[in-house]
DRENTORKOL-3810 file (N, C-alpha, C; in nm, 4 decimals):
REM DRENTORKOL-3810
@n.u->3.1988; n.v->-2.1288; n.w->0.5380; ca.u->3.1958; ca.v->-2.0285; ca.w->0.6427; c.u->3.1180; c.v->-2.0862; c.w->0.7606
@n.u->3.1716; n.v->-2.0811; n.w->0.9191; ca.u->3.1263; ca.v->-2.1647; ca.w->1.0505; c.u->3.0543; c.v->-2.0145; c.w->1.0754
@n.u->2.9484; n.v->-1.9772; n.w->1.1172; ca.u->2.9137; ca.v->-1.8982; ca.w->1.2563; c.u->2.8681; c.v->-1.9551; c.w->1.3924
@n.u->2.8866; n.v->-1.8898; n.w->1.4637; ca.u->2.8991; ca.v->-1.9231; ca.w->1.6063; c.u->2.7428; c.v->-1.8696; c.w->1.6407
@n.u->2.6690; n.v->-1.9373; n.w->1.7614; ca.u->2.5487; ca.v->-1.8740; ca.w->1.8076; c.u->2.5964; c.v->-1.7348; c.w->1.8911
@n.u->2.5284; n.v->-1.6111; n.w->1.8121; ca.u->2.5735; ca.v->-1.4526; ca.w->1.8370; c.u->2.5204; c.v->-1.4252; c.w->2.0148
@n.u->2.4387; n.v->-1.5571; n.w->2.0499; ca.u->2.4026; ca.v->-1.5660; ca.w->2.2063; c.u->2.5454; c.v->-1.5964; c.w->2.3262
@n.u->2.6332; n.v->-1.6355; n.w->2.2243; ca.u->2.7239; ca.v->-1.6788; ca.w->2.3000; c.u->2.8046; c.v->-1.5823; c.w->2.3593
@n.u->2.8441; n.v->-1.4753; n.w->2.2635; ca.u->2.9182; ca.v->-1.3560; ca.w->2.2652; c.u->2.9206; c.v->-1.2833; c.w->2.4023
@n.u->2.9857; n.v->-1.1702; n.w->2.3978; ca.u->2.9397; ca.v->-1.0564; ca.w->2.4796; c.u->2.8634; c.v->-0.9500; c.w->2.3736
@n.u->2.7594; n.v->-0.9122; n.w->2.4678; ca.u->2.6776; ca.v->-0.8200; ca.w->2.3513; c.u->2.7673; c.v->-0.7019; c.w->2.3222
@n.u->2.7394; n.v->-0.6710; n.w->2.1632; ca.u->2.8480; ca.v->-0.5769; ca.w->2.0708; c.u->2.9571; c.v->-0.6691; c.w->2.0045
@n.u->3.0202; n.v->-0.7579; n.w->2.0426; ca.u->3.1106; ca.v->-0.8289; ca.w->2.0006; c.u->3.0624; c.v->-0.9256; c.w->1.8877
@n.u->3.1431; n.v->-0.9454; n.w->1.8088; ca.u->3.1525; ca.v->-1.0561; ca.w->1.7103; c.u->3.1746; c.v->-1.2150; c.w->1.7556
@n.u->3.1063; n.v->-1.2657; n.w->1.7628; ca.u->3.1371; ca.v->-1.4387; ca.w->1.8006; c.u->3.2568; c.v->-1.4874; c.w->1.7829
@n.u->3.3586; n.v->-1.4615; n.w->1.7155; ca.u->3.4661; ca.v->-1.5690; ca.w->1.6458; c.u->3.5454; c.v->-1.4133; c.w->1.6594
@n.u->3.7176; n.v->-1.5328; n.w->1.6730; ca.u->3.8233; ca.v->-1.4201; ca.w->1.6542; c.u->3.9002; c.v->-1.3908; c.w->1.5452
@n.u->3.9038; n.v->-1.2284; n.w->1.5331; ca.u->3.9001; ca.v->-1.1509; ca.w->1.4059; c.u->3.9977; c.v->-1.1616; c.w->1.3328
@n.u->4.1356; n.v->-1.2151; n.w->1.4209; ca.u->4.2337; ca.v->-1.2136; ca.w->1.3444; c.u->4.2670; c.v->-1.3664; c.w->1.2836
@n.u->4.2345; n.v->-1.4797; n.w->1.3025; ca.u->4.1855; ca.v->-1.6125; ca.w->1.2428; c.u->4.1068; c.v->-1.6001; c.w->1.1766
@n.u->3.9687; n.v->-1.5257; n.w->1.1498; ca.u->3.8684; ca.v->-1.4662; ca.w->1.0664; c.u->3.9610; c.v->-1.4968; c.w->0.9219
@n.u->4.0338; n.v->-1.3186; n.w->0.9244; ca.u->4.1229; ca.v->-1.2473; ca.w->0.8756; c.u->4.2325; c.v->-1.3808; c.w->0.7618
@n.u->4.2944; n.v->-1.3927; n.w->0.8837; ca.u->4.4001; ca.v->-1.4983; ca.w->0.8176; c.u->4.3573; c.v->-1.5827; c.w->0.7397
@n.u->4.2126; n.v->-1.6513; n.w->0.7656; ca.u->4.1276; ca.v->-1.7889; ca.w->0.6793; c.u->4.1286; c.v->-1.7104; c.w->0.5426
@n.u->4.0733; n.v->-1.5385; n.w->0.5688; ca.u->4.0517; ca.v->-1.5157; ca.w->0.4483; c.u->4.1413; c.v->-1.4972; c.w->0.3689
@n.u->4.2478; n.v->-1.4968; n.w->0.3869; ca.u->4.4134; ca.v->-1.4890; ca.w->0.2765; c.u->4.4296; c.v->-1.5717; c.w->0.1880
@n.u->4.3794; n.v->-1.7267; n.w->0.2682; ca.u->4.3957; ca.v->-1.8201; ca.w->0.1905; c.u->4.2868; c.v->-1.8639; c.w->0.0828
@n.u->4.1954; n.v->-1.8327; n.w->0.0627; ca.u->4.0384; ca.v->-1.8292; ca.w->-0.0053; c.u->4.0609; c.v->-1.8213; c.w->-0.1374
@n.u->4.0489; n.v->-1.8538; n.w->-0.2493; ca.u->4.0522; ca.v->-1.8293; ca.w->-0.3884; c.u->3.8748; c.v->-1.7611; c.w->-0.3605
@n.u->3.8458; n.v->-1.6399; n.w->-0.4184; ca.u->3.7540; ca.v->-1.6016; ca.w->-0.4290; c.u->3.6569; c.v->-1.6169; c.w->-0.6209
@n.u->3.5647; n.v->-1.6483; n.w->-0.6294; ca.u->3.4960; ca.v->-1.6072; ca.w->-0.7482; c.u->3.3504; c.v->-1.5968; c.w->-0.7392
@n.u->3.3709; n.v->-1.4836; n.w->-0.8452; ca.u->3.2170; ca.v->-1.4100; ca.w->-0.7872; c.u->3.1649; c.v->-1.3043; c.w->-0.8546
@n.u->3.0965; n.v->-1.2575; n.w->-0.8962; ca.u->3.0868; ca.v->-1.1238; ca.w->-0.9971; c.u->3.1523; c.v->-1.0210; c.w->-0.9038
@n.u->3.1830; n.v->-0.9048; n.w->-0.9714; ca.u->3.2524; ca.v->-0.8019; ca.w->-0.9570; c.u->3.1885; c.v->-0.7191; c.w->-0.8448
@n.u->3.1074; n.v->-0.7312; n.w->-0.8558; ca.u->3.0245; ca.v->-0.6455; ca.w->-0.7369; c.u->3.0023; c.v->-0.7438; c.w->-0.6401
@n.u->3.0034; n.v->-0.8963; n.w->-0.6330; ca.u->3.0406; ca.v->-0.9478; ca.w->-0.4952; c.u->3.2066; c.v->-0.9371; c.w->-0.4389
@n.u->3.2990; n.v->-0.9686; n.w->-0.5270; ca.u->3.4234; ca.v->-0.9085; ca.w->-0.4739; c.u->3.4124; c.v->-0.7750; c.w->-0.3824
@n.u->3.3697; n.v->-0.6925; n.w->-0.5226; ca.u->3.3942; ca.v->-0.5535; ca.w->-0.3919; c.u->3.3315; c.v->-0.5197; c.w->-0.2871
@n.u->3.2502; n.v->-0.6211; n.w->-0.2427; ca.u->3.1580; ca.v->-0.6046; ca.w->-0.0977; c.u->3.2435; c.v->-0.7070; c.w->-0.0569
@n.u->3.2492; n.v->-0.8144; n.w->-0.0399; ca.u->3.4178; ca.v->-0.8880; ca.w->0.0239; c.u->3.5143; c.v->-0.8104; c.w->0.0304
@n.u->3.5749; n.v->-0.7376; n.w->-0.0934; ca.u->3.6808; ca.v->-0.6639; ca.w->-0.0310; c.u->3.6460; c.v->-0.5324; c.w->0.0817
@n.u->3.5218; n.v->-0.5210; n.w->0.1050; ca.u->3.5125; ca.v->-0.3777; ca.w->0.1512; c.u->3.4901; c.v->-0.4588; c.w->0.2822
@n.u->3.4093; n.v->-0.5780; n.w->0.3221; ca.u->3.3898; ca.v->-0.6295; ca.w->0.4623; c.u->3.5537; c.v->-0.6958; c.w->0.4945
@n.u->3.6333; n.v->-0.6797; n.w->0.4466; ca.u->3.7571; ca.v->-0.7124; ca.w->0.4574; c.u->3.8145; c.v->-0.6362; c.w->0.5152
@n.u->3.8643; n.v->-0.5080; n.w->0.4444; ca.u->3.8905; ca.v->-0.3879; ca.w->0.4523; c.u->3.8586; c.v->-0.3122; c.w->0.6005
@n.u->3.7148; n.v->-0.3307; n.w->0.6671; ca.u->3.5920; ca.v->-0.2762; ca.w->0.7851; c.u->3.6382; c.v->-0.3751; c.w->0.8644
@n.u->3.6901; n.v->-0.4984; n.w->0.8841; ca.u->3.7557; ca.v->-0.6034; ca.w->0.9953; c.u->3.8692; c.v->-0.5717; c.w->1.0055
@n.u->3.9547; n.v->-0.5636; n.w->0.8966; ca.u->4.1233; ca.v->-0.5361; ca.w->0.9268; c.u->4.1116; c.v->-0.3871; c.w->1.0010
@n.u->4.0019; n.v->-0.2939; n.w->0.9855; ca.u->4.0480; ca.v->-0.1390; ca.w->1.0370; c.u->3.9528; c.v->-0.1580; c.w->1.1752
@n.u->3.8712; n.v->-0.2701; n.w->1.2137; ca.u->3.9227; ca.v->-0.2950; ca.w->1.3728; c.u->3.7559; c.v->-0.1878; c.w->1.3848
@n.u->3.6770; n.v->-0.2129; n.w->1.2610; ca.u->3.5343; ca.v->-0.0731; ca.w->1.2796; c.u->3.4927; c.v->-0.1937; c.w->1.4329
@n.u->3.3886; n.v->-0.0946; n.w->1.4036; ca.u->3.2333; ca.v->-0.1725; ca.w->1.5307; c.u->3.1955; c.v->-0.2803; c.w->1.4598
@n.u->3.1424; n.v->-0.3461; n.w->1.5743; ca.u->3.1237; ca.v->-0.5272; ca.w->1.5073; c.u->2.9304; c.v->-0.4735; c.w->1.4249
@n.u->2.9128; n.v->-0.3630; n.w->1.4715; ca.u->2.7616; ca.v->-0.3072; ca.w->1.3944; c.u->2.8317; c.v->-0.2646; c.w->1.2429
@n.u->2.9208; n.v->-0.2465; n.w->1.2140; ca.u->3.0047; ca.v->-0.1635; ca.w->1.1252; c.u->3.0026; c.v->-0.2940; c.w->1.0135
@n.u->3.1035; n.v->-0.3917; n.w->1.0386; ca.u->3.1044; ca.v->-0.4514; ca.w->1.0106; c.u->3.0426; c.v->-0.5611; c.w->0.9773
@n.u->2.9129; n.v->-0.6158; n.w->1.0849; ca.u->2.7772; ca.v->-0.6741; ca.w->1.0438; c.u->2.7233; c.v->-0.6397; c.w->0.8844
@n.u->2.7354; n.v->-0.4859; n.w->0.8880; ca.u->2.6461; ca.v->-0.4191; ca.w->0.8227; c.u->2.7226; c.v->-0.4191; c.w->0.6494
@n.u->2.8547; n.v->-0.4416; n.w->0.6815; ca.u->2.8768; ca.v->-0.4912; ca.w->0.5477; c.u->2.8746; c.v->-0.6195; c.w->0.5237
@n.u->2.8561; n.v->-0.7113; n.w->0.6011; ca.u->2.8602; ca.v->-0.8514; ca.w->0.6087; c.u->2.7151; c.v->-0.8885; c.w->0.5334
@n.u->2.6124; n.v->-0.7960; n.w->0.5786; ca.u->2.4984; ca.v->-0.8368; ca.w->0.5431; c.u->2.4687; c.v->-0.7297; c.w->0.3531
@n.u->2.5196; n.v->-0.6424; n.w->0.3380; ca.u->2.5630; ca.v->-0.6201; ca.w->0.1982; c.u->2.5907; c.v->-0.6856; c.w->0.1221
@n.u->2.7248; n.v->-0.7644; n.w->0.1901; ca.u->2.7599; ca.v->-0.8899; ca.w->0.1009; c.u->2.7211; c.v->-0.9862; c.w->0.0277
@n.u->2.5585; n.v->-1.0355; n.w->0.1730; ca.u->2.4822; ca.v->-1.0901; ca.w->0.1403; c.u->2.3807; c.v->-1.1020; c.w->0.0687
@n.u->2.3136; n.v->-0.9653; n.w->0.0729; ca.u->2.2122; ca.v->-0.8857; ca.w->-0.0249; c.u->2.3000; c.v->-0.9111; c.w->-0.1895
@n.u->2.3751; n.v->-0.8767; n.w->-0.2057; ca.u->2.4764; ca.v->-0.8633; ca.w->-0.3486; c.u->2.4289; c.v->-1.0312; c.w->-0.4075
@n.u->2.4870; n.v->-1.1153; n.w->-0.3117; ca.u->2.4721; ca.v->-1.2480; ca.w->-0.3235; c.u->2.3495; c.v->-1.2913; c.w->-0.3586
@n.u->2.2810; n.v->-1.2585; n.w->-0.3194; ca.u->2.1410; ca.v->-1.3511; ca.w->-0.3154; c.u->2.0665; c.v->-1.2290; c.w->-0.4760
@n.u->2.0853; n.v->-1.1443; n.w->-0.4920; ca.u->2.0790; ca.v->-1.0962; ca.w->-0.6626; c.u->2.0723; c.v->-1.1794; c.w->-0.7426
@n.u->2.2457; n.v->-1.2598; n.w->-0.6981; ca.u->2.2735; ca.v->-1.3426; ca.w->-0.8376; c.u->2.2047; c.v->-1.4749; c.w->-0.8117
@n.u->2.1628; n.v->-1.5337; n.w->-0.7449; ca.u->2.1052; ca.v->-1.6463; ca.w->-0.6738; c.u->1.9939; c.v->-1.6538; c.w->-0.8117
END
């Protein structure tokens, strides 16, 4: 996963474009405990329906919390 410096943006916006995001993620073999899937599928889910890039941060960083559990 690349992120972009969030300085670059316009403020509110997401750095990188959503629908290349999107598409990278189709191709991904995912593995992961069950409860990291379903925070991937749910920050999946919050990008394809186009929420607020706060919306979506905010499951992004869920994702992360989930992750770092199993760490």
């Amino acid at each position: 996963m690349i992120f972009a410096s969030a300085k670059s943006g316009i403020e509110g916006e997401l750095p990188f474009d959503h629908t290349h995001w999107l598409n990278t993620q189709l191709g991904m073999i995912l593995y992961g405990s069950q409860n990291v899937i379903m925070k991937i599928n749910k920050l999946n889910e919050e990008a394809r329906a186009q929420k607020s890039s706060t919306e979506i941060l905010f499951c992004f960083g869920e994702l992360i919390l989930e992750m770092r559990k199993e760490v």
